[in-house]
N, C-alpha and C positions, 0 to 999 in steps of 0.2 A: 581643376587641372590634374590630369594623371599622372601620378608619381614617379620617378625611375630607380634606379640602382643608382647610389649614391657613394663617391669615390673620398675616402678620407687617408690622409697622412696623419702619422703620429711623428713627431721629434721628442725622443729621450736623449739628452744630453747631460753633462755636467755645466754648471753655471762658474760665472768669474764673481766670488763676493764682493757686492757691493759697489759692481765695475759693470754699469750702464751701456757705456760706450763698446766694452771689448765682449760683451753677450749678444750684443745686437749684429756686432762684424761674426763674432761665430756661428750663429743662427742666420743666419743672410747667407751665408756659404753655405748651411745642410739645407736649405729651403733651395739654392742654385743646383741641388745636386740630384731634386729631384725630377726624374726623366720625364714620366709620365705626366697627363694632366690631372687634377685633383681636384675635389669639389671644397675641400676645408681641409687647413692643416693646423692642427693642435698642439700647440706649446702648453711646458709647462706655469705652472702658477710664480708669479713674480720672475718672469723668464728674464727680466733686465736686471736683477738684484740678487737673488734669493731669499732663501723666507727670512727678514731681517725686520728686528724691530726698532726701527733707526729710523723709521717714514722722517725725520723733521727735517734729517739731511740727504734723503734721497727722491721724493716727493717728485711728481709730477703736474700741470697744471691739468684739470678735464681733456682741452685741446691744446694739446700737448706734443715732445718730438717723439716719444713712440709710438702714440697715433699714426701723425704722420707718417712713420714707416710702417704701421700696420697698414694704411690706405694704400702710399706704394705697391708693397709687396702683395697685398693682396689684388688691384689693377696688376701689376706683371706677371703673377702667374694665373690672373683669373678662377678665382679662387677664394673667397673667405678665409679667413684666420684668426684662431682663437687664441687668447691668453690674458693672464692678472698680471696688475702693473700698481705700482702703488700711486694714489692718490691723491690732493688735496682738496676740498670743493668746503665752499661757507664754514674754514676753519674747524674742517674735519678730514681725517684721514681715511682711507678707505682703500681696502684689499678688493679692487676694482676688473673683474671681468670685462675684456671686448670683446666683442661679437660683431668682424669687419667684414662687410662684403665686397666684392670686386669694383661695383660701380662708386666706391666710398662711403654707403651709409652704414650706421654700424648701430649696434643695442649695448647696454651695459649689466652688468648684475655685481651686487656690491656680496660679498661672502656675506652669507647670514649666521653660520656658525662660527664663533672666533674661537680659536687654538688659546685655551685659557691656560694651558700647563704650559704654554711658553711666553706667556704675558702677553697675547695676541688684544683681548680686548681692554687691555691698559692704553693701547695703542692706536688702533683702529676703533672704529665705528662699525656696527656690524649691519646690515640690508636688512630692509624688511621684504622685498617681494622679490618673488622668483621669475624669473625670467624666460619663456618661449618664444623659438624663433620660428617662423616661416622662413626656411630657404628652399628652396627647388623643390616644391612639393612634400617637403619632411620638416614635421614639426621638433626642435631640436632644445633640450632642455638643460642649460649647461652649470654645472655647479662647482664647485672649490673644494678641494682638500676636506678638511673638517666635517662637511657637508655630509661626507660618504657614512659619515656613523650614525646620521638621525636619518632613518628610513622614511618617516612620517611626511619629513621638505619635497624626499623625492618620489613621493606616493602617485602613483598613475590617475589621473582625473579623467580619460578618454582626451586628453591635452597631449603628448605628444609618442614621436617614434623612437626617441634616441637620447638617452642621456650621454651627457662626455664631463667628466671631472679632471679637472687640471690640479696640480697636488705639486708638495714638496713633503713627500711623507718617508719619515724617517726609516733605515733596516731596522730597526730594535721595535718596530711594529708592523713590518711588512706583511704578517699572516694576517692579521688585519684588512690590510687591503686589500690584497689579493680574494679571500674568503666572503669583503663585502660586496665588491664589484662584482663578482660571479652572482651574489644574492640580490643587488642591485637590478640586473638584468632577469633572473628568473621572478622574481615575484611584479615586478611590470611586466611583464613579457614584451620587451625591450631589448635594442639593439645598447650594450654598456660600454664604453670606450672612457679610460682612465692613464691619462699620461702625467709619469712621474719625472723627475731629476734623478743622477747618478753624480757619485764625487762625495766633494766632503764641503762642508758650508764652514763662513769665518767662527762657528761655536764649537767649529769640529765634531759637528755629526755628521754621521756617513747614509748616502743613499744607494738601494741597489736596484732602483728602477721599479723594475717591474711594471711597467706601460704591457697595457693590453687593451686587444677588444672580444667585447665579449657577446656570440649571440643572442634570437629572443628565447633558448631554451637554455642559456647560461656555458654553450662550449666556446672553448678559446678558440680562437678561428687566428688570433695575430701568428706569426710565426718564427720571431726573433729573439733571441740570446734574451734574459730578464734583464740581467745585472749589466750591461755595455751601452754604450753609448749605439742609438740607431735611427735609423729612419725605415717606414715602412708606409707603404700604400695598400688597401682594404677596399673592398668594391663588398658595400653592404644594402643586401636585396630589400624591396620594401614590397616585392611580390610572395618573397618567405615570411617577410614578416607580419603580415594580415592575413598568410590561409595559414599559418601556424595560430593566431591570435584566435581566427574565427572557427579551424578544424577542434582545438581544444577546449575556449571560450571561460577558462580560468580566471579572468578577468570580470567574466559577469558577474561571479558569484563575492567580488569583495567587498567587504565593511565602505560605508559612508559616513563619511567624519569632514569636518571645518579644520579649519589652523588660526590660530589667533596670533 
Protein backbone atom coordinates (compact mmCIF):
# COMPACT_ATOMS: atom_id res chain seq x y z
CA UNK A 1 0.00 0.00 0.00
CA UNK A 2 1.46 3.48 -0.85
CA UNK A 3 2.23 5.54 1.99
CA UNK A 4 1.02 9.32 2.56
CA UNK A 5 1.88 12.39 4.61
CA UNK A 6 1.00 11.70 7.88
CA UNK A 7 -0.91 14.28 10.29
CA UNK A 8 0.33 14.18 14.05
CA UNK A 9 -0.93 16.42 17.15
CA UNK A 10 1.35 16.85 20.10
CA UNK A 11 -0.38 17.87 23.65
CA UNK A 12 2.08 19.44 26.06
CA UNK A 13 0.18 20.22 29.12
CA UNK A 14 0.62 20.40 32.74
CA UNK A 15 -0.92 17.21 34.62
CA UNK A 16 -3.33 17.28 38.08
CA UNK A 17 -1.05 14.95 40.72
CA UNK A 18 -2.41 11.92 41.11
CA UNK A 19 -5.97 13.24 39.95
CA UNK A 20 -7.32 10.68 37.25
CA UNK A 21 -10.46 12.05 36.73
CA UNK A 22 -9.61 16.00 36.59
CA UNK A 23 -6.46 15.01 33.62
CA UNK A 24 -8.83 13.20 31.58
CA UNK A 25 -11.66 16.31 31.68
CA UNK A 26 -8.52 18.54 30.77
CA UNK A 27 -7.16 16.62 28.01
CA UNK A 28 -10.69 15.92 26.65
CA UNK A 29 -10.96 19.77 26.08
CA UNK A 30 -7.35 20.37 24.24
CA UNK A 31 -8.07 17.26 22.15
CA UNK A 32 -11.93 19.14 21.46
CA UNK A 33 -9.92 22.09 20.50
CA UNK A 34 -8.36 20.61 17.80
CA UNK A 35 -9.74 22.10 14.45
CA UNK A 36 -8.08 20.11 11.98
CA UNK A 37 -8.16 16.33 11.20
CA UNK A 38 -5.26 14.41 12.57
CA UNK A 39 -3.85 10.97 12.15
CA UNK A 40 -2.37 10.48 15.91
CA UNK A 41 -2.35 12.69 18.88
CA UNK A 42 0.31 12.15 21.40
CA UNK A 43 0.01 12.48 25.05
CA UNK A 44 2.30 12.62 27.51
CA UNK A 45 3.58 9.54 29.57
CA UNK A 46 1.37 8.80 32.71
CA UNK A 47 -1.06 11.62 31.23
CA UNK A 48 -3.86 10.43 34.00
CA UNK A 49 -1.34 10.78 37.00
CA UNK A 50 2.09 11.76 36.62
CA UNK A 51 5.18 10.19 36.90
CA UNK A 52 4.18 8.79 40.48
CA UNK A 53 5.34 6.00 42.30
CA UNK A 54 2.25 5.07 44.14
CA UNK A 55 0.94 2.58 41.09
CA UNK A 56 -0.86 0.40 44.30
CA UNK A 57 -3.29 3.23 44.68
CA UNK A 58 -3.62 4.44 41.43
CA UNK A 59 -3.36 1.30 39.21
CA UNK A 60 -5.47 0.66 36.34
CA UNK A 61 -7.00 -2.74 35.30
CA UNK A 62 -5.55 -3.85 31.27
CA UNK A 63 -9.28 -3.11 30.18
CA UNK A 64 -9.74 -0.58 31.86
CA UNK A 65 -11.61 3.22 32.14
CA UNK A 66 -8.86 4.99 30.36
CA UNK A 67 -8.80 2.61 27.66
CA UNK A 68 -12.13 3.11 27.23
CA UNK A 69 -11.68 6.77 26.70
CA UNK A 70 -8.67 6.31 24.75
CA UNK A 71 -11.17 4.04 22.11
CA UNK A 72 -13.84 6.91 22.45
CA UNK A 73 -11.62 9.67 21.68
CA UNK A 74 -9.79 8.12 19.37
CA UNK A 75 -13.48 6.88 17.25
CA UNK A 76 -14.48 10.65 17.61
CA UNK A 77 -11.75 12.36 16.25
CA UNK A 78 -10.83 9.52 13.98
CA UNK A 79 -7.54 9.31 14.75
CA UNK A 80 -5.17 7.05 16.97
CA UNK A 81 -3.84 8.27 20.33
CA UNK A 82 -1.02 7.53 22.10
CA UNK A 83 0.03 7.52 25.80
CA UNK A 84 1.33 5.72 29.36
CA UNK A 85 -1.00 4.83 31.95
CA UNK A 86 -0.30 2.89 34.84
CA UNK A 87 -1.00 -0.65 35.14
CA UNK A 88 -1.71 -3.84 36.91
CA UNK A 89 -1.63 -7.18 35.02
CA UNK A 90 -0.68 -10.92 36.89
CA UNK A 91 0.31 -8.81 40.15
CA UNK A 92 2.64 -6.55 38.42
CA UNK A 93 2.68 -3.10 37.73
CA UNK A 94 3.57 -1.71 34.66
CA UNK A 95 4.45 1.85 33.04
CA UNK A 96 2.05 0.76 30.14
CA UNK A 97 2.03 2.54 26.51
CA UNK A 98 -1.29 2.41 24.27
CA UNK A 99 -1.31 2.54 21.01
CA UNK A 100 -5.26 3.22 20.14
CA UNK A 101 -6.68 3.22 16.90
CA UNK A 102 -9.81 4.74 15.60
CA UNK A 103 -11.77 1.49 14.75
CA UNK A 104 -10.86 0.38 18.74
CA UNK A 105 -7.97 -1.97 18.26
CA UNK A 106 -4.99 -0.83 20.15
CA UNK A 107 -1.08 -2.30 20.74
CA UNK A 108 0.80 -1.92 24.15
CA UNK A 109 4.58 -1.35 25.05
CA UNK A 110 5.42 -1.87 28.60
CA UNK A 111 8.63 0.95 29.29
CA UNK A 112 11.69 -1.23 29.03
CA UNK A 113 14.02 1.32 30.60
CA UNK A 114 12.94 2.14 34.34
CA UNK A 115 13.73 5.58 35.84
CA UNK A 116 16.05 4.03 38.69
CA UNK A 117 17.14 7.56 40.34
CA UNK A 118 13.53 7.84 41.19
CA UNK A 119 12.78 4.22 42.40
CA UNK A 120 11.06 3.66 39.12
CA UNK A 121 12.03 -0.13 39.03
CA UNK A 122 11.24 -0.68 42.87
CA UNK A 123 7.93 -0.25 41.41
CA UNK A 124 7.20 -1.31 38.13
CA UNK A 125 8.08 -4.12 35.97
CA UNK A 126 10.03 -3.18 33.12
CA UNK A 127 9.06 -4.74 29.08
CA UNK A 128 10.94 -6.66 27.33
CA UNK A 129 9.94 -6.10 23.56
CA UNK A 130 9.60 -3.27 21.63
CA UNK A 131 6.93 -2.43 19.99
CA UNK A 132 6.05 -1.36 16.02
CA UNK A 133 3.04 -0.24 14.59
CA UNK A 134 1.51 -0.43 11.32
CA UNK A 135 -0.82 2.50 10.79
CA UNK A 136 -1.56 4.20 7.52
CA UNK A 137 1.20 2.89 5.62
CA UNK A 138 4.03 4.30 8.49
CA UNK A 139 5.63 1.94 10.55
CA UNK A 140 5.72 3.77 14.05
CA UNK A 141 8.10 2.88 16.89
CA UNK A 142 6.85 4.26 20.14
CA UNK A 143 8.85 4.47 23.30
CA UNK A 144 8.90 6.02 27.11
CA UNK A 145 10.77 8.68 28.66
CA UNK A 146 13.98 6.83 30.06
CA UNK A 147 13.97 5.03 26.82
CA UNK A 148 15.49 8.24 25.11
CA UNK A 149 19.05 7.56 26.77
CA UNK A 150 19.70 3.94 25.48
CA UNK A 151 20.22 4.48 21.79
CA UNK A 152 20.83 0.69 21.24
CA UNK A 153 16.35 -0.14 22.10
CA UNK A 154 15.92 2.63 19.53
CA UNK A 155 18.53 1.41 16.75
CA UNK A 156 16.90 1.48 13.22
CA UNK A 157 16.43 -2.39 11.93
CA UNK A 158 14.97 -1.32 8.27
CA UNK A 159 11.71 -1.74 10.95
CA UNK A 160 10.25 1.59 11.07
CA UNK A 161 9.60 5.51 9.99
CA UNK A 162 9.02 7.33 13.06
CA UNK A 163 9.90 7.17 16.51
CA UNK A 164 7.47 9.25 19.24
CA UNK A 165 8.58 9.19 23.15
CA UNK A 166 6.14 10.26 25.58
CA UNK A 167 8.05 11.46 28.76
CA UNK A 168 7.61 13.30 32.05
CA UNK A 169 11.15 14.44 31.94
CA UNK A 170 12.41 16.68 34.37
CA UNK A 171 14.05 20.80 33.65
CA UNK A 172 17.23 20.06 35.67
CA UNK A 173 17.78 17.60 32.54
CA UNK A 174 16.20 19.18 29.77
CA UNK A 175 19.51 19.55 27.70
CA UNK A 176 19.29 16.11 27.77
CA UNK A 177 16.39 15.76 25.98
CA UNK A 178 16.32 18.16 23.84
CA UNK A 179 20.12 17.05 22.52
CA UNK A 180 18.81 13.24 22.33
CA UNK A 181 15.78 13.44 20.33
CA UNK A 182 17.43 15.70 17.77
CA UNK A 183 20.25 12.45 17.86
CA UNK A 184 17.48 10.09 18.05
CA UNK A 185 16.17 11.33 14.66
CA UNK A 186 19.63 11.94 12.76
CA UNK A 187 21.34 8.59 13.37
CA UNK A 188 17.91 6.55 12.24
CA UNK A 189 17.27 8.79 9.71
CA UNK A 190 13.80 9.12 11.12
CA UNK A 191 11.01 11.29 11.66
CA UNK A 192 11.58 11.99 16.04
CA UNK A 193 8.62 13.42 17.81
CA UNK A 194 8.96 13.61 21.77
CA UNK A 195 6.12 15.10 23.90
CA UNK A 196 6.80 16.15 27.48
CA UNK A 197 4.74 17.61 30.54
CA UNK A 198 4.94 21.18 31.88
CA UNK A 199 4.13 22.27 35.74
CA UNK A 200 5.25 20.93 38.73
CA UNK A 201 4.42 17.34 39.94
CA UNK A 202 3.20 16.27 43.89
CA UNK A 203 7.53 15.79 44.57
CA UNK A 204 7.72 19.40 43.37
CA UNK A 205 9.78 18.93 40.33
CA UNK A 206 9.18 21.30 37.63
CA UNK A 207 8.88 20.65 33.82
CA UNK A 208 9.37 22.98 30.97
CA UNK A 209 8.19 20.90 28.28
CA UNK A 210 10.04 21.10 25.53
CA UNK A 211 7.77 18.60 23.09
CA UNK A 212 9.17 18.67 19.64
CA UNK A 213 9.34 16.99 16.39
CA UNK A 214 12.09 16.46 14.78
CA UNK A 215 12.97 15.73 11.09
CA UNK A 216 14.87 12.67 9.11
CA UNK A 217 18.03 15.08 9.02
CA UNK A 218 17.40 16.20 12.85
CA UNK A 219 15.61 20.00 12.08
CA UNK A 220 12.96 21.04 14.38
CA UNK A 221 10.21 21.55 12.10
CA UNK A 222 7.54 21.92 15.47
CA UNK A 223 6.99 25.50 15.93
CA UNK A 224 5.63 26.48 19.42
CA UNK A 225 6.71 28.22 22.62
CA UNK A 226 9.14 25.06 24.67
CA UNK A 227 8.13 25.84 28.22
CA UNK A 228 3.80 26.51 27.93
CA UNK A 229 1.34 24.55 27.63
CA UNK A 230 0.22 23.68 23.79
CA UNK A 231 -1.16 21.94 21.26
CA UNK A 232 0.15 21.57 17.63
CA UNK A 233 -0.61 19.77 14.45
CA UNK A 234 2.49 18.54 11.97
CA UNK A 235 1.95 16.98 8.49
CA UNK A 236 5.13 14.78 8.40
CA UNK A 237 6.19 13.67 4.64
CA UNK A 238 7.10 9.93 4.03
CA UNK A 239 7.97 11.06 0.42
CA UNK A 240 10.87 13.34 2.22
CA UNK A 241 11.58 10.76 4.22
CA UNK A 242 12.61 7.77 1.78
CA UNK A 243 14.41 10.06 -1.00
CA UNK A 244 16.29 11.58 1.85
CA UNK A 245 16.99 7.87 3.26
CA UNK A 246 17.78 6.63 -0.26
CA UNK A 247 19.48 10.14 -1.94
CA UNK A 248 22.19 9.85 1.20
CA UNK A 249 21.86 6.02 2.15
CA UNK A 250 23.68 6.41 5.70
CA UNK A 251 21.88 3.91 6.88
CA UNK A 252 23.39 1.16 4.79
CA UNK A 253 26.61 1.65 5.97
CA UNK A 254 25.52 0.75 10.01
CA UNK A 255 26.92 -1.76 12.43
CA UNK A 256 24.71 -5.16 12.87
CA UNK A 257 24.21 -6.08 16.43
CA UNK A 258 21.19 -8.41 18.43
CA UNK A 259 19.74 -7.11 21.91
CA UNK A 260 19.33 -9.48 24.42
Amino acid sequence: MASSDLSVTIIQTDLVWENPSANLNKIETLIQSIENETDIIVLPEMFTTGFSMNPKSLFEKPEGRTLDWLKKTAEHKSGAIIGSIIIKENEQFYNRLFFVKPDGSYHTYDKKHLFTLAGEHENYTAGRERLIVDYKGWKICPLICYDLRFPVWARYQDDYDLLIYVANWPERRIKAWDTLLQARAIENMCYCIGVNRVGTDGNNYPYVGHSAIYDVLGEHISTFDYDKAFVETQRLSFDKLNSIREKLGFLDDRDSFTVN
